[in-house]
C-alpha positions as CSV (number, residue, x, y, z in Angstrom):
1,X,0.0,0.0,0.0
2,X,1.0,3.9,-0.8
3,X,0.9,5.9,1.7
4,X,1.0,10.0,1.0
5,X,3.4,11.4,3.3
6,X,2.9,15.1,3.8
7,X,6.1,17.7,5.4
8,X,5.0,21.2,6.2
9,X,7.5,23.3,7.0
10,X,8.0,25.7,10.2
11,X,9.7,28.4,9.8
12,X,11.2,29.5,13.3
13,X,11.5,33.2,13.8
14,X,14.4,34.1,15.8
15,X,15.6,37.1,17.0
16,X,18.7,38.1,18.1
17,X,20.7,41.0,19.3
18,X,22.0,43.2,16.7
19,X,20.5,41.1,13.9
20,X,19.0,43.2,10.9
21,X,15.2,42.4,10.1
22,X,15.1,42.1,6.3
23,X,12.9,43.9,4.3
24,X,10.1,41.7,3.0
25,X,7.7,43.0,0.3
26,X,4.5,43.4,1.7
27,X,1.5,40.5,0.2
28,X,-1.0,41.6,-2.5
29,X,-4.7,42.1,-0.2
30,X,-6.0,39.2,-3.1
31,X,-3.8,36.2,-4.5
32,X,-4.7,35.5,-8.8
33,X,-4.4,31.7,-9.6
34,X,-0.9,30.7,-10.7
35,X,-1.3,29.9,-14.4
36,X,0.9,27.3,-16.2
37,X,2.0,28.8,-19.8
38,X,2.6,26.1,-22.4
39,X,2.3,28.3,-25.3
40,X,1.2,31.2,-26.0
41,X,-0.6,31.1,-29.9
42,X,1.1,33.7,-32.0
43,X,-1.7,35.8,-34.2
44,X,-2.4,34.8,-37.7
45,X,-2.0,37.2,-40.7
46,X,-5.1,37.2,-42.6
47,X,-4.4,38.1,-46.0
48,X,-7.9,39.5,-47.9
49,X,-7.8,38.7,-51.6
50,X,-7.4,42.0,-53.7
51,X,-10.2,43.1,-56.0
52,X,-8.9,44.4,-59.4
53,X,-10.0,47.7,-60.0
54,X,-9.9,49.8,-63.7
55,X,-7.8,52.9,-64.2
56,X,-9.5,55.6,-64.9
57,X,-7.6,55.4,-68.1
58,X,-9.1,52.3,-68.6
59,X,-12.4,53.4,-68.5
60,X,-13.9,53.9,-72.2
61,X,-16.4,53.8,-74.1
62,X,-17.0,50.5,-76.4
63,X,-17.9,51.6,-79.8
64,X,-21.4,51.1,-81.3
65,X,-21.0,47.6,-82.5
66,X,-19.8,46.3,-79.0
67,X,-23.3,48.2,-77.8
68,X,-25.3,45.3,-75.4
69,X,-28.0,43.8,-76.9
70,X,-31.0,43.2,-75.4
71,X,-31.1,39.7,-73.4
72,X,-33.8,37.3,-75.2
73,X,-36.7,36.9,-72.3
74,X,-36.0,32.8,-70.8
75,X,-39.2,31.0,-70.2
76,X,-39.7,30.0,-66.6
77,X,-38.4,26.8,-67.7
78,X,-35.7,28.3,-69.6
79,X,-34.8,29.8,-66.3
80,X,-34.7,26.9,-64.0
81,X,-32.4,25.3,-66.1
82,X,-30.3,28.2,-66.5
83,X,-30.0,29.1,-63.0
84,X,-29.9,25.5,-61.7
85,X,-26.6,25.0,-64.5
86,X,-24.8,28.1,-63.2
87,X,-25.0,27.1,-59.7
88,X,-24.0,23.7,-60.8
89,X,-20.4,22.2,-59.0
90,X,-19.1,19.1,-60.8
91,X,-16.3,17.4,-59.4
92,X,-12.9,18.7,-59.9
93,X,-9.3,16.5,-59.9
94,X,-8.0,19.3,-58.2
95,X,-10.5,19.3,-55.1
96,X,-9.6,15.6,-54.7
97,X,-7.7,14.5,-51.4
98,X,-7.2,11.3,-51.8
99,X,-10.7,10.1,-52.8
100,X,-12.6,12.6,-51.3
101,X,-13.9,15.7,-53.2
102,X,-13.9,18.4,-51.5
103,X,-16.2,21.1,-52.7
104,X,-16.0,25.0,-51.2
105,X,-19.1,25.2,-49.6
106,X,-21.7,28.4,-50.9
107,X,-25.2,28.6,-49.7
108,X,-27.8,27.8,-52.6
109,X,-24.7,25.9,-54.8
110,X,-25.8,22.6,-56.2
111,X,-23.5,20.0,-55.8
112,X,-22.8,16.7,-57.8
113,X,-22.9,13.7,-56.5
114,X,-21.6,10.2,-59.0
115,X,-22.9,6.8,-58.0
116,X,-22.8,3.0,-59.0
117,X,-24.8,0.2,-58.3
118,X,-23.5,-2.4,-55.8
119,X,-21.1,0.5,-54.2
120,X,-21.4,2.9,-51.3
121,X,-21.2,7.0,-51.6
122,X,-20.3,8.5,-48.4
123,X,-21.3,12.4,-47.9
124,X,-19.4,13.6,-44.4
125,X,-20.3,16.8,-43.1
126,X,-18.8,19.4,-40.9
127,X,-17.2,17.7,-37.5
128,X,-20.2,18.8,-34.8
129,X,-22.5,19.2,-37.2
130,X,-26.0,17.9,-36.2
131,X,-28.6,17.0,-38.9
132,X,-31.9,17.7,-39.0
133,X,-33.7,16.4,-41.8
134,X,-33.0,15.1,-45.1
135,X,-35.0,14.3,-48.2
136,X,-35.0,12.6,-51.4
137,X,-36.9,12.9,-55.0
138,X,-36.5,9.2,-55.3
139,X,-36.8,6.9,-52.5
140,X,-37.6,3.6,-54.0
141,X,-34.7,3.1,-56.3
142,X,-32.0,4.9,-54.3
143,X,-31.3,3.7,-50.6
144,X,-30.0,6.6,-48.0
145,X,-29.0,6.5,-44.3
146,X,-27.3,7.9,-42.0
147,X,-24.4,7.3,-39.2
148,X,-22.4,9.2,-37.0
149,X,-18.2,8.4,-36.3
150,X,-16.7,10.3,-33.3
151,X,-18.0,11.5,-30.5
152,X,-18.4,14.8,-28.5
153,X,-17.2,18.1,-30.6
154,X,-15.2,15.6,-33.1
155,X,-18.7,13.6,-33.7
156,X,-19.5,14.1,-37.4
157,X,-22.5,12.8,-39.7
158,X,-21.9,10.6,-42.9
159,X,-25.0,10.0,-45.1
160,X,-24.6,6.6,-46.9
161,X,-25.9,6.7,-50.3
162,X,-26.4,4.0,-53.2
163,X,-28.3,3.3,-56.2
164,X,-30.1,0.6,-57.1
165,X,-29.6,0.1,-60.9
166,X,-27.3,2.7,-63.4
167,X,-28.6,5.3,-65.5
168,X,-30.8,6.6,-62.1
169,X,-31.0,10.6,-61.1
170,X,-32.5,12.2,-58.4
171,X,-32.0,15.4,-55.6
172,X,-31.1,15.5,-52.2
173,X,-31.4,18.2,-49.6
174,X,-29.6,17.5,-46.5
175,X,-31.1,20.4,-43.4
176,X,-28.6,20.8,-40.6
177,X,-28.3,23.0,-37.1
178,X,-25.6,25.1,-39.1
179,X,-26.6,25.2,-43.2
180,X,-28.5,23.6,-46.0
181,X,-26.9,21.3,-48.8
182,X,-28.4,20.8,-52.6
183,X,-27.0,17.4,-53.8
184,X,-27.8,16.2,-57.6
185,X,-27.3,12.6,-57.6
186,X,-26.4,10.2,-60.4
187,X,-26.0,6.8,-60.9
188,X,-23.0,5.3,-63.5
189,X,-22.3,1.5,-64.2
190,X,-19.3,1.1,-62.5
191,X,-18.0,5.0,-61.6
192,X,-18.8,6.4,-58.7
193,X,-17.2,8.8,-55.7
194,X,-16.2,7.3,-52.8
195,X,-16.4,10.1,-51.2
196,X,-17.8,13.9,-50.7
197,X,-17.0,16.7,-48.3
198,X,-17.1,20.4,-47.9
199,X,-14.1,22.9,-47.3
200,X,-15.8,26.2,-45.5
201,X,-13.9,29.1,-46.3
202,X,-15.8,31.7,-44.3
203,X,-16.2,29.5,-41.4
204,X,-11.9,29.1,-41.8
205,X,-11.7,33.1,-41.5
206,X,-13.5,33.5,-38.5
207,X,-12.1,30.7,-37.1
208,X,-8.6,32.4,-37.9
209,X,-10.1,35.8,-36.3
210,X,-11.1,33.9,-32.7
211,X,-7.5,32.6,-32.8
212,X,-6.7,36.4,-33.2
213,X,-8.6,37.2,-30.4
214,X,-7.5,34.6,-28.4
215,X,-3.7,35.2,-28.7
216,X,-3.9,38.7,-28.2
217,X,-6.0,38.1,-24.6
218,X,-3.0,35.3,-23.8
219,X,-0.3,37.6,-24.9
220,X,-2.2,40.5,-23.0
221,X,-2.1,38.4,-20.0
222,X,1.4,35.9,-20.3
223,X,4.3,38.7,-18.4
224,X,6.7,36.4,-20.0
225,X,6.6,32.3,-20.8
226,X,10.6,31.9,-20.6
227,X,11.4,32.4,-16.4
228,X,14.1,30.5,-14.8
229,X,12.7,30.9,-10.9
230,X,16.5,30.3,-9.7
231,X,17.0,33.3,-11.5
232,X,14.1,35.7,-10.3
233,X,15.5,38.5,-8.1
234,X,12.9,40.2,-5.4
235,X,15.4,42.3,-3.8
236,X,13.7,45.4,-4.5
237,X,11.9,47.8,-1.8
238,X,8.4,50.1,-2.7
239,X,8.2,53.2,-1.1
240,X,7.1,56.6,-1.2
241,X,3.2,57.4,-0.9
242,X,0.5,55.1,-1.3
243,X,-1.6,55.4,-3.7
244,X,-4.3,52.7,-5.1
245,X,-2.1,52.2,-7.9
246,X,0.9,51.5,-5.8
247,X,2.4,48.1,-7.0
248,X,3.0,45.0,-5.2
249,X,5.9,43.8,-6.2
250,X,8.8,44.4,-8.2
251,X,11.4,41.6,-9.8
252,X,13.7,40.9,-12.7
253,X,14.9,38.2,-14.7
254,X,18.3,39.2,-14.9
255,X,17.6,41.5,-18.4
256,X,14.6,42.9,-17.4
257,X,12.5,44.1,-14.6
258,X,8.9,43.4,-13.7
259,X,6.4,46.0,-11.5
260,X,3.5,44.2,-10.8
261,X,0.4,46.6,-10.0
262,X,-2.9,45.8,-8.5
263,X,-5.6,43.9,-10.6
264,X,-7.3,47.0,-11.4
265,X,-4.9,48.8,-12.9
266,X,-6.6,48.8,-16.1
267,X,-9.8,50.2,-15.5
268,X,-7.7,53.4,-14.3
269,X,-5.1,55.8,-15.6
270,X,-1.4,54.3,-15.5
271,X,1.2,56.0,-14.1
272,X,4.2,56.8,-16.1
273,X,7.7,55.2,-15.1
274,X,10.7,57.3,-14.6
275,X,14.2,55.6,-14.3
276,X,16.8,57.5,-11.9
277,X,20.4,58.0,-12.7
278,X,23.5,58.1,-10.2
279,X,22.7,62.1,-9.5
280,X,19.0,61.7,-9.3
281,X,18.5,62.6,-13.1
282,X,15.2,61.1,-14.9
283,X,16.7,58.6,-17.9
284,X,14.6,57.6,-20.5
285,X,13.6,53.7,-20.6
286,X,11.9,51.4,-22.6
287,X,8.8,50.1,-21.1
288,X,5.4,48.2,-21.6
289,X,2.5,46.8,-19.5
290,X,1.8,43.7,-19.7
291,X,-1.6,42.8,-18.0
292,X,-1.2,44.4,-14.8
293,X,2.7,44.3,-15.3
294,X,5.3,47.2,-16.3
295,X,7.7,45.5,-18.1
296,X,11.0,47.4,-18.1
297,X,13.5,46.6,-20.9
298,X,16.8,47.1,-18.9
299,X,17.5,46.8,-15.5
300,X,17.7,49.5,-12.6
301,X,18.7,50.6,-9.7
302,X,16.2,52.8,-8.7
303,X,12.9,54.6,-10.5
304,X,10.2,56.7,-9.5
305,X,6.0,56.2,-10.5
306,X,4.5,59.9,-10.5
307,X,1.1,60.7,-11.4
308,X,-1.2,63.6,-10.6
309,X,-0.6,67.1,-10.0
310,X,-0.6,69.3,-6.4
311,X,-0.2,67.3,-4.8
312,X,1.8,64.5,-6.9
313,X,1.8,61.1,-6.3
314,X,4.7,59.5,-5.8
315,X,6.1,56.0,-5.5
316,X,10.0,54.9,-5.3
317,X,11.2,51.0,-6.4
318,X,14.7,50.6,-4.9
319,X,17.0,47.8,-6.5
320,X,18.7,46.6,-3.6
321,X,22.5,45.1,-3.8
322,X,23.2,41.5,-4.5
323,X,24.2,41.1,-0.4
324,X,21.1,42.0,0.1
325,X,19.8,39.4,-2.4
326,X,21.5,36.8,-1.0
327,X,20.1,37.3,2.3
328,X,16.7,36.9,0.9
329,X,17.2,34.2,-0.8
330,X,18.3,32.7,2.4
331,X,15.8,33.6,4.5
332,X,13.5,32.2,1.5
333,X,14.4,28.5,2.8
């Protein structure tokens, strides 16, 4: 049998005489959840296809013999037939992956659909896709059904199709919780499509926006995803005034240093960072928030927050010397 052996530490407090009490930044009044960074999803360029515009140069008149003529009137029949051949997609050799066809899905298109006696057509649809209904012109000589392979949000529909007998044609409209599909079916001797799917390019953009979106709130919020904690330095001291903006803590990584505010600090105007030289003088730095993080390009030794006018808030981060660090990091175990 295991058995969970659990050690908490005590830390014994001793004071003696003449010993210096180290100075120990002061807790945050609320603790966020520690938050393990994997990866943080870089944003995605998306690219929009140019349209080609004329010149104005370009722009002339066609002479009289290139005038329009009138379009002859179609019959409603006429029209049908016309409209229904326009929105007609025929398979393609170079939509095939391996043998599926993959058409670009547009609402209202009419896709084609080959078939053969004694041979199964599968139609997949979109992974999480849920159908609703679906319908047939012919029912008796064609035989349809359904399935489902996956499960949860990778769970995705395949409608089983095959003819009869050769030489067969017939619709099908396939109704789902996310679009409509037009299907012409036909039925050859012995060529048929294994296969049929749907590519959705407008479903792909927004799909590459959310990633957008999402790797801009991770960036937003990731102070840095490359810390080595043996590294980390806290031996810096906050003082000055005390304003609500005044930050918790400040660190650095051994290149850069990191002023960590209260969660709030967003919602509120920021104060500006000025970075003190030997003599007191204000240096110009290179800094960024991060979250609720300043991050500071370079390190320091001391810099001042100001904000507000008569009087002025003002806050002082101290760096302290590497002794000092060393103390800390003993008093840390």
């Amino acid at each position: 049998m295991k058995h969970l052996i659990m050690i908490i530490p005590l830390i014994l407090l001793t004071a003696c005489a003449g010993s210096k009490k180290l100075d120990m930044p002061s807790p945050p009044e609320e603790f966020a959840p520690a938050i393990e960074i994997k990866h943080v999803p870089s944003e995605v360029e998306i690219i929009e296809v140019p349209i080609v515009l004329a010149l104005p140069g370009q722009l002339q008149e066609l002479p009289d013999s290139f005038a329009a003529k009138p379009e002859k009137k179609l019959s409603p029949v006429q029209a049908i037939t016309q409209a229904q051949k326009k929105a007609l997609w025929k398979p393609n050799e170079g939509r095939y992956f391996n043998a599926i066809q993959h058409y670009p899905y547009a609402k209202g298109a009419l896709y084609q659909l080959y078939t053969s006696p004694e041979h199964v057509s599968d139609i997949s649809l979109e992974a999480g896709e849920s159908l609703k209904a679906m319908s047939a012109g012919d029912t008796v000589r064609w035989i349809i059904g359904d399935t489902v392979s996956g499960t949860g949000v990778d769970a995705q529909v395949h409608i089983l199709i095959k003819p009869i007998e050769a030489g067969l044609s017939t619709n099908l409209v396939i109704i789902t919780d996310r679009r409509s599909y037009h299907l012409e079916l036909k039925s050859l001797k012995t060529t048929y499509m294994a296969a049929l799917s749907w590519s959705y390019p407008h479903r792909e953009i927004e799909r590459l926006k959310q990633h957008n979106i999402l790797a801009q709130v991770e960036q937003a919020q990731a102070v840095s995803s490359s810390f080595n904690l043996n590294e980390l330095n806290f031996a810096y001291v906050i003082t000055g005034d005390s304003p609500d903006w005044k930050p918790y803590r400040a660190f650095d990584d051994g290149q850069k240093v990191y002023i960590e505010f209260p969660r709030d600090i967003a919602t509120g105007e920021a104060p500006p960072l000025f970075v003190l030289g030997k003599k007191g003088q204000v240096e110009l730095v290179n800094y960024r928030m991060k979250g609720r993080y300043y991050v500071v390009d370079r390190l320091f030794k001391a810099a001042e927050l100001r904000l507000g006018e008569d009087p002025q808030k003002k806050v002082i981060i101290t760096r302290k010397s590497e002794k000092y660090a060393r103390k800390q990091k003993r008093g840390h175990k």
